[in-house]
Phi, psi and omega in degrees: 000311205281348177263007184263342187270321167300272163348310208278306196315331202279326156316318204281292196327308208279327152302318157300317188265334165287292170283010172281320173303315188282314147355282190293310193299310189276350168289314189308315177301287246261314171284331182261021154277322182294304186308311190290331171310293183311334166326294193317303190236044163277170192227355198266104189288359168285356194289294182342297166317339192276357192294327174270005165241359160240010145298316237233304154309335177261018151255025162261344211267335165316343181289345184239013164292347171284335174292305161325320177295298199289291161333296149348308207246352170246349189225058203273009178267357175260159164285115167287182206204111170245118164293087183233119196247149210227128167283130211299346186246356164254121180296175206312068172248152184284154185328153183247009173197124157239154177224145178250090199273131162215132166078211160280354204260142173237054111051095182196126195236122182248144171281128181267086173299011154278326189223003178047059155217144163326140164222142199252156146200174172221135165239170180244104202320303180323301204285329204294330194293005180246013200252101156265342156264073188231104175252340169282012157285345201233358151291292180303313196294311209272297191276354158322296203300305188301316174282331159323290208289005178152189186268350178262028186298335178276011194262326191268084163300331185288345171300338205253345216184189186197165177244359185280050186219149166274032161177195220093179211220157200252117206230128189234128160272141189212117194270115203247095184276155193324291173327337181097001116013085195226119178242095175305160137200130165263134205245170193239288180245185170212131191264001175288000000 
């Protein structure tokens, strides 16, 4: 008995744990399919260039779907806002910052380029919001506003950017809505 009970938990936990990986796996598919769309129809010719760094994020990005997943599940009526920003002089290498937006939280792993490792935090969007120097508060802000108003937020890309800059940092927004919904858009500078 006490080993059929052993067996059953071990089955559900190794079941639990089994579908949150096939979760990340198909959410991972799903965001890089949105990405590659966001590519398609950008207008912006640095966009061509991202297929191989976001080959190279979507074997990094299972490390932070599980967060995704658990904010889903603890928040499932909100939209997430996932951020993943690529520095403009490193060639297919994976993002050097994500940030996961839900709600007020700001979510964001940065590469510390002193020790080339992640560094993590959370904030809260409300205190972050008088920080102008923050421009990736003013990034959250805009498209928060954009996405309320409908599904075409990622299309008129020239309101929001240019592709006409020496430096900038190359950026995919990626909206993941309650529904299962996953809408990209890639920006090259932002003119906000």
């Amino acid at each position: 008995m006490k080993l059929r009970i052993a067996i059953t938990l071990t089955l559900l936990i190794c079941g639990l744990f089994g579908s949150g990986i096939l979760y990340g796996q198909q959410l991972n598919r799903q965001i890089d399919k949105s990405q590659k769309e966001a590519i398609l129809i950008s207008p912006f010719r640095t966009a061509k260039g991202m297929y191989n760094r976001i080959a190279s994020q979507k074997r990094i990005r299972p490390q932070f779907l599980t967060m995704i997943d658990s904010v889903r599940r603890v928040f499932p009526n909100d939209t997430i806002l996932l951020v993943e920003g690529y520095h403009f002089v490193y060639l297919d290498a994976p993002a050097n910052y994500i940030q996961i937006q839900f709600g007020d939280n700001l979510f964001s792993r940065s590469v510390d380029f002193q020790t080339m490792k992640y560094k993590t935090k959370t904030e809260s969007l409300s205190i972050l919001h008088d920080d102008y120097l923050r421009i990736d508060v003013g990034y959250i802000y805009k498209l928060r506003e954009e996405i309320s108003t409908g599904d075409n937020w990622n299309v008129i890309l020239q309101k929001y950017g240019t592709d006409k800059c020496d430096d900038g940092e190359h950026t995919f927004f990626t909206c993941i809505y309650p529904d299962g919904k996953i809408i990209s858009m890639y920006m090259r500078c932002w003119l906000i």
